[in-house]
N, C-alpha and C positions, 0 to 999 in steps of 0.2 A: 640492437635495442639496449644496450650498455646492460646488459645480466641481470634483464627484467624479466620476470619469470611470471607464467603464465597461469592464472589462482583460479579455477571451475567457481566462481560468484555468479549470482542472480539478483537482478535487483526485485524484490516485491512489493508491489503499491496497492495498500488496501485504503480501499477508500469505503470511512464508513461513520454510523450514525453521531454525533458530536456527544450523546452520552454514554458511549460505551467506551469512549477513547482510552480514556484511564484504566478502564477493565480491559481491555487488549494489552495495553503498554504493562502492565501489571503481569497477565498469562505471558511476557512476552523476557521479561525481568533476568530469568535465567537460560534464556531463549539464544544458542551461540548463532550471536549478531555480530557482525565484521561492523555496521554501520547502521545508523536510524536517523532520520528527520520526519517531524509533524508540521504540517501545515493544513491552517484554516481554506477549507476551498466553499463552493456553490456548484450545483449541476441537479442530474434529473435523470435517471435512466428510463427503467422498461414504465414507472408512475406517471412519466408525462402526459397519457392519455387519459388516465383519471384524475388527475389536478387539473385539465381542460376543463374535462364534464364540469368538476368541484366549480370553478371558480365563472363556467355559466360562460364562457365566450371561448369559439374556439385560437381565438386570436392570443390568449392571455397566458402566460407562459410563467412560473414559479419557478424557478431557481434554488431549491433547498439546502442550507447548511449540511455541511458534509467536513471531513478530516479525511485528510490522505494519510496515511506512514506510509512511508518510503522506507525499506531493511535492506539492507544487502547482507548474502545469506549462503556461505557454503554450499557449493550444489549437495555437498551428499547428506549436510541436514536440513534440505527446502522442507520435507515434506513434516517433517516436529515444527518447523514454524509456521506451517498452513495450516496443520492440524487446529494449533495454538491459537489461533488469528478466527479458526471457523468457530471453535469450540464457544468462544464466549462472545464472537458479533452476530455468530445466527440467530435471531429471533423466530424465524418464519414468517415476518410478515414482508409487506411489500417497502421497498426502501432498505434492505439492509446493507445493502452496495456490493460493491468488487472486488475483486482481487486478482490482480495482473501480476506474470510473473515474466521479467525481460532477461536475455542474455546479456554478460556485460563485455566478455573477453577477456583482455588484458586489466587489472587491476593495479596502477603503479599507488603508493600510499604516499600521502606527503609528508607521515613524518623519516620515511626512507631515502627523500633528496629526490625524487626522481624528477624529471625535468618531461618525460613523456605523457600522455595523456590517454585514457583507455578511447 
């Protein structure tokens, strides 16, 4: 593997409400991040049964603005950047979205040359 060395990262994907994006990215600021992307998404979790009722047919399906961050994240500081991530998107209401935490493996970085792929 040409003296690719093997880095404990996790990727985290929170996906959550489009006004608190900035207030997360903010808690997240001094937050030790190997990596971040935002992207605009749509979906619908455990609410899709009550946006049915809502909208009066069961056929009718609502797709809500939603924001994903994507971090990749030291395993031995996941859990200061979960803490970070719940502290300021939990609302307690219904819709406050996810949060998935994926293995990554091998990490090669591009600005290290690496020609390999995790």
């Amino acid at each position: 593997m040409g003296g690719l060395v093997e880095e404990p990262v996790k990727q985290v994907i929170a996906v959550v409400k489009p006004y608190l994006v900035e207030k997360v990215l903010d808690a997240l600021q001094h937050a030790p991040l190997e990596a971040c992307s935002v992207t605009e998404v749509k979906g619908y979790g455990r609410q899709k049964s009550y946006l049915d009722q809502y909208a009066g047919s069961e056929y009718s399906l609502a797709y809500l603005p939603k924001v994903e961050i994507s971090l990749w994240v030291d395993e031995l500081r996941l859990e200061e950047v979960l803490r970070a991530i719940v502290d300021v998107a939990r609302t307690g209401r219904m819709g406050d979205g996810k949060i998935f935490v994926l293995s990554t493996g091998i990490v090669p970085w591009a600005e290290e040359g690496m020609a390999e792929q995790a």
